[in-house]
C-alpha positions, 0 to 999 in steps of 0.5 A: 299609253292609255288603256281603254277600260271595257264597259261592263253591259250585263248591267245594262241588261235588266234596264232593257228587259224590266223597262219595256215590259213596265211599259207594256204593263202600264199600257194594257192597264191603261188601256183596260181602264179607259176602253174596258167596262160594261158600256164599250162592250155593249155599244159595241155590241149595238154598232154591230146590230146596226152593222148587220154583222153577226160574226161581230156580235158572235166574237162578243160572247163568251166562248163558252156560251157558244159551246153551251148552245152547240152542246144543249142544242146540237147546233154547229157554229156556221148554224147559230151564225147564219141564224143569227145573221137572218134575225139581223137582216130582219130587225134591221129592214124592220126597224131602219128601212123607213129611215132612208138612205146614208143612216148613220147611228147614235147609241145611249146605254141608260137605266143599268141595272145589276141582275140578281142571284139567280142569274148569276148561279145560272150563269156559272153553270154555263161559263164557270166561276169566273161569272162575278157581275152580270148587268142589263142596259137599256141602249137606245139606238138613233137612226138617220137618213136621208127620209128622218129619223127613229129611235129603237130600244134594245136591251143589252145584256152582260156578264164580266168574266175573269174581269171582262164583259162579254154579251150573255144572251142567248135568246137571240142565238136560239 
């Protein structure tokens, strides 16, 4: 009579937890390459204005950068967001309205330009020392519709923190 040899799977064990969380790993990494970067957060960014959406554009700042502004300004969240929403609306009817209807939007991010010292020792002030890189872009926006077309440039600022891009500025928050 044969005897059955039990198969010992604590053996297995490692392979199935180390494997999975390789895999995880390489995907967050590969995902942070190809979508990361100052260029996605700021078209982002412009799909947002477009979109007249400022809980968007809101969800692109740095917290901290909300924080400084309810702090030094007194502001509670829903008022910087309705604020904001209202310049949207505006600039939007502004620049848009004479395209017509059914607009659909084109975005070029150009003319990148690294910002100075100065701005960046401001900015650790407000977010901490996790500020490495701060830039601008110039983004253009094509709108068309159903009555033409038009282009607006729009400046697009950010800062990388602990390794990623958010929007830093706060003018269009005040």
């Amino acid at each position: 009579m044969k005897t059955k040899k039990k198969q010992d799977f604590r053996v297995l064990l490692p392979v199935c937890i180390v494997l999975p969380l390789l895999a995880i790993l390489a995907g967050a990494l590969l995902f942070n390459y190809i979508s990361g970067g100052p260029s996605s957060t700021g078209e982002a960014y412009l799909k947002e204005m477009t979109a007249c959406h400022a809980e968007g554009i809101l969800e692109l700042y740095h917290p901290k950068m909300i924080t400084y502004l309810q702090t030094h300004n007194g502001d509670r969240a829903s008022e910087i967001a309705s604020r904001l929403q209202s310049r949207l609306d505006g600039w939007y009817d502004t620049n848009f309205s004479s395209c017509g209807e059914n607009i659909t939007f084109a975005y070029d991010l150009t003319d990148k330009q690294s910002l100075d010292e100065d701005t960046l020792a401001e900015l650790k002030e407000i977010i901490g020392d996790g500020v490495s890189e701060a830039v601008v872009f110039q983004g253009e926006i094509t709108a068309t519709g159903s009555a033409g077309s038009k282009t607006v440039t729009h400046w697009v600022q950010l800062v990388k923190v602990d390794g990623v891009w958010y929007l830093y500025n706060l003018q269009m928050l005040l």
